[in-house]
N, C-alpha and C positions, 0 to 999 in steps of 0.2 A: 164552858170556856175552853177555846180552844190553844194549845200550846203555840208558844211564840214559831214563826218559822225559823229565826236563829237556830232554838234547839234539835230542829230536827235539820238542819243543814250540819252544827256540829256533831250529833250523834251520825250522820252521814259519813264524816270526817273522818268520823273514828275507828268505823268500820272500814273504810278505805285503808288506813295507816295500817289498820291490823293485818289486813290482805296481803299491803306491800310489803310486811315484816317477817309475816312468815312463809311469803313466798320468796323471799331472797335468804332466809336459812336453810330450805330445802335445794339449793339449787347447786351450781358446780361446790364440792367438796375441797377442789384443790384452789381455789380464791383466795388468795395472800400465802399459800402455800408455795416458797421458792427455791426450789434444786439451788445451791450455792457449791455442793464439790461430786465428783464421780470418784470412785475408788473401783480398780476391776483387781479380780483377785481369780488365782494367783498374781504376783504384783511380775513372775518371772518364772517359769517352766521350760523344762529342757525335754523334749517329745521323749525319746530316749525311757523317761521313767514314767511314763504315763500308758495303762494298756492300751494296745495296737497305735500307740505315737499320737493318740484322740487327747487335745487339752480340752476342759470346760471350763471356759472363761463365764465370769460371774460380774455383771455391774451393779453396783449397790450406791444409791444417792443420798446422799444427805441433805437434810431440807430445814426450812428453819421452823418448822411444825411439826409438832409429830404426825404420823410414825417418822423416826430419822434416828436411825439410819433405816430405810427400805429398797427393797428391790425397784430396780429402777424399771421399769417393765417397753418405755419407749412410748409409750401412748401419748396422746394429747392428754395434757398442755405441755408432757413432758419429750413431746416427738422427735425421735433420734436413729441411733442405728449402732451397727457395731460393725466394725472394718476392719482389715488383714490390710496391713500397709507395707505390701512388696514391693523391691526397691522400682525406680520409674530409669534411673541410671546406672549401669544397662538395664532393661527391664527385665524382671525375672521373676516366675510366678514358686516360690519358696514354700509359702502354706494357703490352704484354701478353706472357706467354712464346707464343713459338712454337717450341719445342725445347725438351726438357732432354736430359742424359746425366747419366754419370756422377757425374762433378763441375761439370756444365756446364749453364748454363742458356743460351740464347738468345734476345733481348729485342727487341722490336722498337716504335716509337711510333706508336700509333694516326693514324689518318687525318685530317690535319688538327689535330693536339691538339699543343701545346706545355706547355712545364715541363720542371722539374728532378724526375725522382723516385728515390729511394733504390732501393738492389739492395742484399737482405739475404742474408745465407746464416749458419745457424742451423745446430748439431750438440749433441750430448749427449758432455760432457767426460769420462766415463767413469772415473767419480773417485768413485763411490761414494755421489755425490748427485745431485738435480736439477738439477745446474748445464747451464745451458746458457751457451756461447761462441758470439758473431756475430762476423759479417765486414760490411764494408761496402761498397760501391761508390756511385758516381751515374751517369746517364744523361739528357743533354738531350736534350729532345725540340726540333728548331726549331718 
């Protein structure tokens, strides 16, 4: 006697579901994982106390999965940057990165040039739309 072919269409089945199951556990780790705030730290530095006038700026995300809080590293799906926002009225280059990493930028204030300039750090919220999430920091320059 041989087995109905139902059975072996649904034992077919089964092995299919299983396939698709666990091959969508092994796949992107950050899927439903959503950057919601940036925090860059220090939140405020004054070159001045920092050796040779070098800040390291730090972006750190928080996510609604864990790990959160983690370093926000910039990568896809969380693709971003970090920026020295010198003024554009009059234009004037105040600080410059001289480093980045990971999650780190290092800032340092041009030669002779003072101000206050913003330190931004920008990521893609990874939610399904355009949203982007910043962080903020400042840096005086003397």
């Amino acid at each position: 006697m041989h087995p109905r072919p139902s059975l072996f269409l649904f034992a077919a089945f089964l092995i299919a579901l299983a396939t698709v199951v666990s091959s969508c556990s092994s796949g992107n780790p950050n899927l439903g994982r959503v950057l919601y705030s940036i925090s860059v730290t220090p939140a405020t530095a004054d070159a001045q106390n920092f050796p040779n006038g070098q800040v390291v700026f730090t972006a750190t995300g928080m996510f609604n999965l864990p790990p959160s809080p983690a370093p926000l590293t910039f990568a896809a799906p969380y693709a971003g940057q970090f920026v020295v926002s010198n003024p554009t009225n009059p234009p004037a280059t105040i600080a410059t990165v001289v480093a980045s990493g990971n999650s780190t930028i290092t800032v340092q204030c041009g030669s002779g040039s003072s101000g206050t300039v913003p330190i931004v750090a920008s990521g893609s919220a990874n939610n399904g739309t355009d949203t982007v999430i910043t962080g903020n920091a400042q840096l005086t320059c003397p």
